[in-house]
C-alpha positions as a Markdown table, in Angstrom:
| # | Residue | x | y | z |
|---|---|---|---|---|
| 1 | Unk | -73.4 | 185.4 | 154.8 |
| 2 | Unk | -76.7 | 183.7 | 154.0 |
| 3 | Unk | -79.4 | 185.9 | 152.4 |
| 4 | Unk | -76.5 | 188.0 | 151.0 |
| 5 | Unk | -76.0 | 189.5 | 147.3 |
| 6 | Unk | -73.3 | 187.3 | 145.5 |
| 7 | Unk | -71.4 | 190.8 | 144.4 |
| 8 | Unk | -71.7 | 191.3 | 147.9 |
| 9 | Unk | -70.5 | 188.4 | 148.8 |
| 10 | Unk | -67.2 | 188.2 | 146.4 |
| 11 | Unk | -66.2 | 191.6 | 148.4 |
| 12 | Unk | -66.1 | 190.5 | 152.0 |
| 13 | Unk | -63.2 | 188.8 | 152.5 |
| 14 | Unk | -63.6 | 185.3 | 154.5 |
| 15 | Unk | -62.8 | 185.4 | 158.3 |
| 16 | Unk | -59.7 | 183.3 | 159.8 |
| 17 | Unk | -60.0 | 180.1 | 159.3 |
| 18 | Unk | -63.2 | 179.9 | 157.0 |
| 19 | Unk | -64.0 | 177.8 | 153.9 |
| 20 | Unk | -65.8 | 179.0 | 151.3 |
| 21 | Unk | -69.7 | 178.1 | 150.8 |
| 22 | Unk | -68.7 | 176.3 | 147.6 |
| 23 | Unk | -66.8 | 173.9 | 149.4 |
| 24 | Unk | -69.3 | 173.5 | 152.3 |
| 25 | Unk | -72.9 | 173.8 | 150.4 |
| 26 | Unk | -75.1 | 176.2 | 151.7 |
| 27 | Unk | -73.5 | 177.1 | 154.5 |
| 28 | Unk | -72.6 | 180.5 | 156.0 |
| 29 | Unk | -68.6 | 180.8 | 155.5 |
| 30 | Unk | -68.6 | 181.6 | 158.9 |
| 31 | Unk | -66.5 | 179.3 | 161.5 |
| 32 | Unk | -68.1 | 177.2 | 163.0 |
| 33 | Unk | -71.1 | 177.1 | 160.7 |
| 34 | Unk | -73.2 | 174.3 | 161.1 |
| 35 | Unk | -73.5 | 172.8 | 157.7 |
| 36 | Unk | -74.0 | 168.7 | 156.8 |
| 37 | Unk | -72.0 | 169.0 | 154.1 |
| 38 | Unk | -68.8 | 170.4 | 155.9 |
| 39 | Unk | -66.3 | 168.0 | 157.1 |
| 40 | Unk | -63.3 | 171.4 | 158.1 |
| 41 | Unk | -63.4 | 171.8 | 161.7 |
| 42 | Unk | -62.2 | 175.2 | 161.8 |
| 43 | Unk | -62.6 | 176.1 | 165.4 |
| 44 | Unk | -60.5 | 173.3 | 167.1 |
| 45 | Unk | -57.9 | 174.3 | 164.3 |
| 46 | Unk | -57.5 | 177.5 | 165.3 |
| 47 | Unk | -58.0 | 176.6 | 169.2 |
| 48 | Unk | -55.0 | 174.6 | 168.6 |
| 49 | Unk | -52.8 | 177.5 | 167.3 |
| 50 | Unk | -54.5 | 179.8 | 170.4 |
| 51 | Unk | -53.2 | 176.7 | 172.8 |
| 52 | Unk | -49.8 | 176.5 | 171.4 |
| 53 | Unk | -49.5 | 180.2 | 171.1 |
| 54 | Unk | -50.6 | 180.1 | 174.9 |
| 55 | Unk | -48.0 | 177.8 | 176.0 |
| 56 | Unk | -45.3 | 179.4 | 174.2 |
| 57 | Unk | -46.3 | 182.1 | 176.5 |
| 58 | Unk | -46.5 | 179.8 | 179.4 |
| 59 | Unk | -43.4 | 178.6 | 179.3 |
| 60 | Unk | -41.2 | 181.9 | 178.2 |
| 61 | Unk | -43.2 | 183.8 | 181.2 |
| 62 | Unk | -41.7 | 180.6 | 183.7 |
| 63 | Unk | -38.2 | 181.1 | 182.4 |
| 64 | Unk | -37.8 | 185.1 | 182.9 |
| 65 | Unk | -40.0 | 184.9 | 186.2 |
| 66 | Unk | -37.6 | 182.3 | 187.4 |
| 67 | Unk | -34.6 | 184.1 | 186.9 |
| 68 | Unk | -33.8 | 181.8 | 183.8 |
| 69 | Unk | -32.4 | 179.3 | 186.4 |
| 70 | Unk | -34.0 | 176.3 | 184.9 |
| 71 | Unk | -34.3 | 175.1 | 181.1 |
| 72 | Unk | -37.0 | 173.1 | 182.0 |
| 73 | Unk | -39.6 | 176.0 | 183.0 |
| 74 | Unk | -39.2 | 176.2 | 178.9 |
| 75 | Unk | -41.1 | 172.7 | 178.5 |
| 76 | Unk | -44.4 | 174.5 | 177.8 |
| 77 | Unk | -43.3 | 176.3 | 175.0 |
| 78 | Unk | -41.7 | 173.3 | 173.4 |
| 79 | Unk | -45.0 | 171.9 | 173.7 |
| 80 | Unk | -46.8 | 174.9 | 172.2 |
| 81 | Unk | -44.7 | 175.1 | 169.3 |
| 82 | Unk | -45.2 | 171.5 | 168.5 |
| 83 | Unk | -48.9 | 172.0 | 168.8 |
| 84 | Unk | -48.7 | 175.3 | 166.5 |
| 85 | Unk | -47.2 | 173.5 | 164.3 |
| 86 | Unk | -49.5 | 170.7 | 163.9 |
| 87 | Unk | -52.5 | 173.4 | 163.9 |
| 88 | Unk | -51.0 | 175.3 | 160.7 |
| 89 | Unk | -50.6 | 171.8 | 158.9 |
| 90 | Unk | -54.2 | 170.8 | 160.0 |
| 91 | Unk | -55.1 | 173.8 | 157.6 |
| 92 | Unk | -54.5 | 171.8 | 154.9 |
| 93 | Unk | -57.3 | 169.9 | 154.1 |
| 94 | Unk | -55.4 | 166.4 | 153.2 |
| 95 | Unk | -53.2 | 166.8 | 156.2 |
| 96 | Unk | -56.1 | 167.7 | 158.8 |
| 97 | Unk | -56.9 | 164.4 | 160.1 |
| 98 | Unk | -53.3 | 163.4 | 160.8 |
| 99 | Unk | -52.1 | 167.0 | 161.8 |
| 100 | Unk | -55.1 | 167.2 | 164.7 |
| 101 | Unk | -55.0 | 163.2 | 165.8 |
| 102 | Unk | -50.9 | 164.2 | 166.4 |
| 103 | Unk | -51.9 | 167.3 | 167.7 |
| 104 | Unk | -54.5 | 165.6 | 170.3 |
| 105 | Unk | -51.8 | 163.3 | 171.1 |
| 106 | Unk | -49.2 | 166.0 | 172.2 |
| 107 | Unk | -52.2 | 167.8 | 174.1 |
| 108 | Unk | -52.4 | 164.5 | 175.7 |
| 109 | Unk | -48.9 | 164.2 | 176.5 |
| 110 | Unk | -48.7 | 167.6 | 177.8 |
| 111 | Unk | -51.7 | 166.7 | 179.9 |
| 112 | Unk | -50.7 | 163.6 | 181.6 |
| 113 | Unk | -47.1 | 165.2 | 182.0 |
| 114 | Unk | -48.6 | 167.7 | 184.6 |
| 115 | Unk | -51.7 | 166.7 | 185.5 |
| 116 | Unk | -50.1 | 165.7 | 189.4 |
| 117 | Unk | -49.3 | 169.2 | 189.8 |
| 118 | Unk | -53.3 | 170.1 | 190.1 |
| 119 | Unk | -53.2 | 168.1 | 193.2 |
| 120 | Unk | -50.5 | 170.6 | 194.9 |
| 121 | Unk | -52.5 | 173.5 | 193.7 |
| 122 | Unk | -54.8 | 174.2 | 196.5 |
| 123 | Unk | -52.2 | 173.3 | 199.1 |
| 124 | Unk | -50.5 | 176.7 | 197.1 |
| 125 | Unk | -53.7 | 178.6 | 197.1 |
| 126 | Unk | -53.8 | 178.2 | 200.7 |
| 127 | Unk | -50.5 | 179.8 | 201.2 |
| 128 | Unk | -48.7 | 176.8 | 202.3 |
| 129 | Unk | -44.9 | 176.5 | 201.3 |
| 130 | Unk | -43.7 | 173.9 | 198.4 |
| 131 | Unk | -40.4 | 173.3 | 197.2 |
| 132 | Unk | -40.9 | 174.7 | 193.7 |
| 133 | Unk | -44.5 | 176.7 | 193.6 |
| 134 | Unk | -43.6 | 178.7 | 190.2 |
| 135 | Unk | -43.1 | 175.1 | 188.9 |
| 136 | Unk | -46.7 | 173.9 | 190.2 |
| 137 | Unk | -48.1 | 177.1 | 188.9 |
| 138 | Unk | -46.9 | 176.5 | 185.6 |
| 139 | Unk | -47.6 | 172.7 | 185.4 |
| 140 | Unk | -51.2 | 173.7 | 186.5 |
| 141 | Unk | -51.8 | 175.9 | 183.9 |
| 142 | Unk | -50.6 | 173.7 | 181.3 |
| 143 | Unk | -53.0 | 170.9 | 182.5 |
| 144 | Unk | -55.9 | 172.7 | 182.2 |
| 145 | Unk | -55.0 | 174.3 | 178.7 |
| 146 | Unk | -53.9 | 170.9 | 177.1 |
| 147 | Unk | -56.9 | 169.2 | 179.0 |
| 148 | Unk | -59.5 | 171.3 | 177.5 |
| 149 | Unk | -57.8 | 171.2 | 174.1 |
| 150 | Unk | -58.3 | 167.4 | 174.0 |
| 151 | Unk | -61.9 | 167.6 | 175.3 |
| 152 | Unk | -62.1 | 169.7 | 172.5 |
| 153 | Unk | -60.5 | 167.6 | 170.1 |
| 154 | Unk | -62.6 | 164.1 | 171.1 |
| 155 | Unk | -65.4 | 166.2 | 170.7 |
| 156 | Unk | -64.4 | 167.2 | 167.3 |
| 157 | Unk | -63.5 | 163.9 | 166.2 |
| 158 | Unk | -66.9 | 162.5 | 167.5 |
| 159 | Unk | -68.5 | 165.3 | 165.4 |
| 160 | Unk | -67.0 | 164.4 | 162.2 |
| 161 | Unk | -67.5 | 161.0 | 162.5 |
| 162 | Unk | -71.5 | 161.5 | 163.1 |
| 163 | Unk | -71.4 | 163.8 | 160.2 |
| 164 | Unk | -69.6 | 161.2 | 158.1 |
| 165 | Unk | -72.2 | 158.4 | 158.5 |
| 166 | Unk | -75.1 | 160.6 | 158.4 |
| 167 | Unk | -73.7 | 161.9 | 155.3 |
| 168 | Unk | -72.9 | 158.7 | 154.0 |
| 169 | Unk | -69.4 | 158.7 | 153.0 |
């Protein structure tokens, strides 16, 4: 909202997740701004809560679909809430560094906990019959949501440490 009136301004209510120019100098109060002076990630913040929200989904979708045979088709969603969780403390500006390290770590978790199942995937694209394929499906999808999150999340932390030391504190 750069270039804007400051009556203006006080009217237009901040989008999700946004901190106002105040606390990030003379930037936009959009997320994602670019500004030197900001150390709030907002976007992997919220990405979190999309993740978690996600595999909440994931894993509630695995349970019906199965026929609610297995507790374990629920694994995602304990996952997702956990990384929900941790997203809505990270909002907290004291709490954000621990909040999104933990929640990097549980992405990671996740991650390594289903990565193998990437490996059957084609062999199930191509039609060819495996023991459990709602199971591979499943642990597919939540390898590439809780890999991306933690791409995301190194790349945040890499962010705000350059701005750190180019900001000097």
């Amino acid at each position: 909202m750069a270039g804007v009136s400051p009556s203006v301004r006080a009217r237009v209510p901040p989008l999700c997740g946004s901190v106002p120019d105040k606390d990030r100098g003379q930037g936009s109060g959009l997320i994602g701004a670019s500004s030197s002076s900001t150390r709030y990630n907002a976007p992997v913040v919220v990405t979190g809560r999309i993740v978690g929200v996600l595999l909440v989904l994931l894993g509630l979708i695995g349970y019906v679909a199965t026929g609610r045979q297995s507790v374990t088709a629920l694994i995602p969603a304990a996952f997702g809430a956990l990384l929900w969780v941790l997203a809505l403390l990270a909002r907290n500006e004291r709490r954000r560094p621990h909040a999104m390290h933990a929640a990097a770590l549980v992405g990671l978790l996740g991650f390594l906990a289903t990565v193998r199942a990437l490996f059957s995937l084609p062999a199930l694209l191509q039609g060819e019959a495996l023991a459990r394929p709602a199971a591979v499906m499943s642990q597919s999808v939540m390898a590439l949501l809780t890999g991306v999150f933690v791409a995301l999340c190194v790349r945040s932390f890499i962010d705000a440490r350059r701005r750190r030391q180019s900001s000097g504190t």
